[in-house]
N, C-alpha and C positions, 0 to 999 in steps of 0.2 A: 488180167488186172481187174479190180472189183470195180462196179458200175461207179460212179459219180454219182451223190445221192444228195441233197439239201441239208446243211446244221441243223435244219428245224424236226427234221424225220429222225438222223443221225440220234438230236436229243431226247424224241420220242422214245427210239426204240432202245434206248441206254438204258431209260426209264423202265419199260416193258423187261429187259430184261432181268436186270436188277430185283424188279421185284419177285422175276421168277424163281430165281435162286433163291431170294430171302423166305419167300414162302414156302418151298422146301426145309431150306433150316429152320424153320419156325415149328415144322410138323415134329422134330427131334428137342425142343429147346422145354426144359427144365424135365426130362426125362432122363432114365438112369440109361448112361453112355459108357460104352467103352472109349477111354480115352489113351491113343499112342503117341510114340514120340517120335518124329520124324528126323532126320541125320543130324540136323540143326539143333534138335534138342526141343523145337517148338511144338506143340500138343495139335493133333488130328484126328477128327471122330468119322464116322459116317456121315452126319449131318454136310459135313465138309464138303467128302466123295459124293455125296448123291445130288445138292445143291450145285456143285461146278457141272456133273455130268448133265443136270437136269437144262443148266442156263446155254450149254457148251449143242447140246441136241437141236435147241431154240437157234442160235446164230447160224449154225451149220444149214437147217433146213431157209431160214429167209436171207442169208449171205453166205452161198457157198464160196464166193471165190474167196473169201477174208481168211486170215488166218485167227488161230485164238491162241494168248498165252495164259495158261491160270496156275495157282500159287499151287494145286495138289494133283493136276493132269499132266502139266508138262505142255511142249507147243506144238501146233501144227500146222503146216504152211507154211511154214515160218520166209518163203519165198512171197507172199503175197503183200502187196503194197499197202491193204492196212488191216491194222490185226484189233480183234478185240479184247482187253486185258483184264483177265477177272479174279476177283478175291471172294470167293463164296462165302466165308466167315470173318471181316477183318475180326479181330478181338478172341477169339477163339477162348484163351482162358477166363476171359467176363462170360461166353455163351455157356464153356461148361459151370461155374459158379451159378448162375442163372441169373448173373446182373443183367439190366437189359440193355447198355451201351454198347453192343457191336450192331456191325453194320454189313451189308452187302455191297461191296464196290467193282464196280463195270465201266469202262474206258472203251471207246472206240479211239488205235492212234492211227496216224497214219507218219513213219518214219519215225522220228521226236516229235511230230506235233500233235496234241489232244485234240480230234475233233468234236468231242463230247463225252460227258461223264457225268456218274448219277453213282450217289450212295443210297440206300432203302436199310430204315433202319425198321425191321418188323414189328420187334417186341413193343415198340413205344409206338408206331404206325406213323411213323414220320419217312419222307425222301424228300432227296434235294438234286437239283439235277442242271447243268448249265453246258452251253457249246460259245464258244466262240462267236461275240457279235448278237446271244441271244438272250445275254442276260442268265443269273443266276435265281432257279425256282423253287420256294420252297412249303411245301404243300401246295401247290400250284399258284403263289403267290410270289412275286417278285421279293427276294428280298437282299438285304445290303451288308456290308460290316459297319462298327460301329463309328462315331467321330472323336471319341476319348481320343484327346495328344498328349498327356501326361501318365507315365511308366507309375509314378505312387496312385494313379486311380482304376490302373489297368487290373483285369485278371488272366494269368497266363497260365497256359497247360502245357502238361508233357504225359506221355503214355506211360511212362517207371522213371521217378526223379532218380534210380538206383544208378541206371548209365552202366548197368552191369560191364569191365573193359574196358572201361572209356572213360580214364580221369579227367583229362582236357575237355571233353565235352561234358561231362559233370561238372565241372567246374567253371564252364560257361554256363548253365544250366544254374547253377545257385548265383553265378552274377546276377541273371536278369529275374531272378524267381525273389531276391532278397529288396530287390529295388519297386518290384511290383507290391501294386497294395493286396494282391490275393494269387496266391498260389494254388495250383489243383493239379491232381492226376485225372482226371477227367480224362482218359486218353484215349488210345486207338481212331479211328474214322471217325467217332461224336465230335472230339474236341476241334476238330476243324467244320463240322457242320455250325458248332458254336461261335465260332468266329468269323463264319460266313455270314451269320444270323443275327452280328451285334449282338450277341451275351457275351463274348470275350473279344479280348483283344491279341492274344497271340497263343500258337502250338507251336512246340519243337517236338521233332521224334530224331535221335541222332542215326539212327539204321532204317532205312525205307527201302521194298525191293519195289522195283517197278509195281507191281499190284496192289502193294500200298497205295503207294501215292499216283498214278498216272490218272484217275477221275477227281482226285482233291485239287486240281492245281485251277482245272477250270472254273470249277466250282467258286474256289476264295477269290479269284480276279475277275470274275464275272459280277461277283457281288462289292465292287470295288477294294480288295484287298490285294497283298502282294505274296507269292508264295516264289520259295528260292531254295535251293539245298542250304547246306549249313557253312558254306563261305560266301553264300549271298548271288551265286547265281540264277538266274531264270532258268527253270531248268524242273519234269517231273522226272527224273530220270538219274539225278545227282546222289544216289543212295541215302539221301538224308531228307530233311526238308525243317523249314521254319515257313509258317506262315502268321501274317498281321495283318490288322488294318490298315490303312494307307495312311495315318496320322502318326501310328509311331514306329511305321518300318523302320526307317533310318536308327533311329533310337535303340528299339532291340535290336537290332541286329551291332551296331556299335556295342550296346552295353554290355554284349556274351565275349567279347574281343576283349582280351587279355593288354592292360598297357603296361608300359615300360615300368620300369619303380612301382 
């Protein structure tokens, strides 16, 4: 079983990590890639593979007993009580584009519960990092979600308003997109650093695998916001997720809900 360590160390070394990986993919980013397609169909470069393997070496050598799960290595330990879950490119098709909105996401969980998580976003030299009880940090600055409680002065995001499969959640997705006073795709791992940051007010993504989402969830509720999968559970782990600020969770999350007549 892995040592018992402090949220405050826990959140340091999410941090530490994170950025190790992001610097890695930073040394591949707006460079000519080969770009593959993984079973899923989702796009994987070396930046990817070298960036997990690089941050994956890192936890091994200062937490061996932990396990790790990452979105392009697969898991190991998977017997160890708490693992650490990492996404070495969220946004992968913005990296190969050479937009700068992806991010590096790293989770320490232990069972379902996040004991800390950090995104590092390289290209823009921003990270955001929060544990449980430590508050959510961003450039090493305390920061909040916003106090908007009105949906017409909100701006909401989603990662592909397209919902590719997914008419019901497309069409919760134009519920609460047509009600807000600004719509964006702003998506992947920024758009909830922005609503951690008070520049928005809500992210939906309707498909999240655990390394999506398991460092975003501390992040938004640290910074007083609510994050829940997409029937509104607590939950980073729910394949989905919607996060808000705590003024109009109730609200979006009613307004994507389908009424009668």
């Amino acid at each position: 079983m892995g040592r018992v360590i402090r949220s405050s160390l826990l959140l340091e070394a999410a941090q530490e990590a994170a950025r190790i990986a992001g610097n890695v993919a930073m040394r591949h980013y707006r460079t000519a890639l080969e770009v593959s397609s993984k079973a899923d169909g989702s796009p994987v470069t070396i930046a990817d593979r070298e960036a997990e393997s690089a941050v994956r070496d890192w936890i091994t050598r200062g937490f061996p007993d932990d396990g790790i799960e990452g979105e392009e290595l697969g898991i190991v330990r998977p017997e160890a009580a708490r693992r650490w879950v990492v996404d070495p490119i969220d946004g992968t098709k913005t990296f190969v584009r050479g937009v700068p909105l992806w991010g590096t996401l790293v989770a320490v969980v232990e069972r379902e519960q996040v004991l800390a998580g950090a995104a590092f976003f390289p290209a823009i030299n921003e990270i955001i990092a929060a544990a449980p009880g430590e508050g959510a940090w961003w450039n090493g600055s305390r920061c909040t979600v916003s106090r908007i409680d009105r949906l017409d002065r909100a701006l909401v995001l989603t990662t592909d308003e397209k919902f590719r499969g997914d008419d019901g959640k497309r069409a919760d997705w134009r519920r609460l997109s047509e009600r807000a006073q600004l719509s964006r795709s702003w998506g992947d791992c920024y758009g909830y650093l922005l609503v951690a940051t008070g520049r928005a007010e809500a992210m939906v993504d309707p498909v999240m695998a655990p390394w999506d989402s398991a460092a975003l969830m501390p992040i938004v509720e640290e910074a007083g916001g609510v994050f829940t999968d997409w029937a509104g559970n607590r939950t980073a782990f729910g394949g989905s997720a919607i996060a808000t600020n705590a003024a109009l969770a109730t609200e979006t999350r009613a307004s994507m809900r389908p009424t009668d007549g």
